[in-house]
N, C-alpha and C positions, 0 to 999 in steps of 0.2 A: 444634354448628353455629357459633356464635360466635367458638370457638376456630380456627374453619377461615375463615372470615371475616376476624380477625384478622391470620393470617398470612399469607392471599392480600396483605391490604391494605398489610403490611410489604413483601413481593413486589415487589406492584406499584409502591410507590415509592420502593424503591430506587435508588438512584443510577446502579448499574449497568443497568437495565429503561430508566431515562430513556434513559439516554448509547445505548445503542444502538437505540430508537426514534428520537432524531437521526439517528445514523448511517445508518440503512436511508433514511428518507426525504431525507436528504442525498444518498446512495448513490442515490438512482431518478431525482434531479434530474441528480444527475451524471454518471448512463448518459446520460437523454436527450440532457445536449447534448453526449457524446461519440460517439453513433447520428448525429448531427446532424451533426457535423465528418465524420464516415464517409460519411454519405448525399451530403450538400451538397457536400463540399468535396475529400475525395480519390476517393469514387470516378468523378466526372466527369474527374479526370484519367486512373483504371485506363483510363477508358471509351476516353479518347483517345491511350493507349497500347494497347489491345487494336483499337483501329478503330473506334471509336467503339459497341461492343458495349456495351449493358446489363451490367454482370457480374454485377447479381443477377437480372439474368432470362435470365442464359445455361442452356441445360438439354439433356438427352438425351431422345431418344424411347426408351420402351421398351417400348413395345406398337406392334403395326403399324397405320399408317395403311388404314383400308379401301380399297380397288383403287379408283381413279378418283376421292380427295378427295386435295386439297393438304395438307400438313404444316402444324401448326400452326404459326404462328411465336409463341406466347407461353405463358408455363405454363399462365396462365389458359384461353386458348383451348384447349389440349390437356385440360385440366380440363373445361372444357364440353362435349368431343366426348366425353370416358372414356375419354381415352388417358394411359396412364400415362409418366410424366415421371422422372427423375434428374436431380433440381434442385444441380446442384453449381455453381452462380454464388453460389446463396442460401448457400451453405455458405460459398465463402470469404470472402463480405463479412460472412459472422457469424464466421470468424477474424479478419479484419481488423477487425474492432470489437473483441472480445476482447484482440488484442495493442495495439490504442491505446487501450482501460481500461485493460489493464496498465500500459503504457509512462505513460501519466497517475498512475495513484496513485504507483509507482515515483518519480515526478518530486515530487510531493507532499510523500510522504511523507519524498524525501529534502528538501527544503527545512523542513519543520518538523525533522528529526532537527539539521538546520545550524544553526535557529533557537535549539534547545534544548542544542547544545553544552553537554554537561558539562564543569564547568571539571575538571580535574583535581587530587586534593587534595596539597597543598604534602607534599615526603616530610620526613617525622620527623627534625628534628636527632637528631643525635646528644649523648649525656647528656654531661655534665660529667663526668670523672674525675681522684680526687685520683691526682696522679702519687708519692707516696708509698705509699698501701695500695690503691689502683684502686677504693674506692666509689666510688658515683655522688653528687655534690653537685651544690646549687643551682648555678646560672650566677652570682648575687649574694654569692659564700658567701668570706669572706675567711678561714677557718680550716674545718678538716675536719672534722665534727659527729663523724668516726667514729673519728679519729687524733689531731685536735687538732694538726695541722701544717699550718706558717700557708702557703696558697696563693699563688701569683704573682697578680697582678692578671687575670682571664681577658677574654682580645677573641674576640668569636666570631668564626668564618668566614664569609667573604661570600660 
């Protein structure tokens, strides 16, 4: 039991178990206030492009109203009578949150990727060769370790 103890304990504080309990509760913070940008802020525009329609309270009847009552006019109230509804307003305002979390981390994720620029690594001179036997020599090398023939002074390329 000890043994099992142990390695839960390793488990749990891991680095990686930490790193993504941030991330989930970063992650819930971050939905809300992009729920928030969606509720608040664009769909009051949808609303004034549709005619000032609810778009998440837009919905179908699908059960018939009984003979001689008026049509609900809200989910809710169709919910109270036991009239069954096709809520598809609620559906696009949950794609339209969806595609601006996306469009968010998207934007995010590419500003840390810019921030973290890999440099790229310098390419590999090319080696020294004696122009006598073609080993490879020092860059500093005033005679051929391999030939013993005396070298030109060498200037690298810039």
């Amino acid at each position: 039991m000890s043994k099992f103890i142990k390695e839960f304990k390793e488990f749990a504080v891991k680095g990686n178990v930490v790193d993504m309990a941030v991330g989930v509760i970063i992650g819930g913070a971050f939905g809300k206030i992009v729920t928030s940008v969606v509720n608040d802020l664009f769909m009051p525009i949808i609303g004034l492009v549709t005619g000032g329609a609810n778009v998440s309270g837009m919905f179908a009847l699908l059960g018939k109203v009984p003979e001689g009552e008026i049509a609900p006019k809200s989910i809710e109230e169709a919910a109270e009578r036991g009239i069954a509804t096709f809520n598809y307003g609620n559906f696009i305002q949950t794609v339209i949150d969806f595609i601006l979390v996306a469009l968010c981390i998207f934007l995010v994720i590419k500003a840390i990727n810019k921030m973290k620029k890999k440099e790229e690594p310098a390419p590999e001179k090319e080696a020294r060769k004696c122009p006598f036997c073609c080993s490879e020599i020092a860059d500093d090398a005033t005679r051929c370790p391999h030939c013993t023939s005396e070298l030109p002074k060498y200037e690298p390329a810039k």
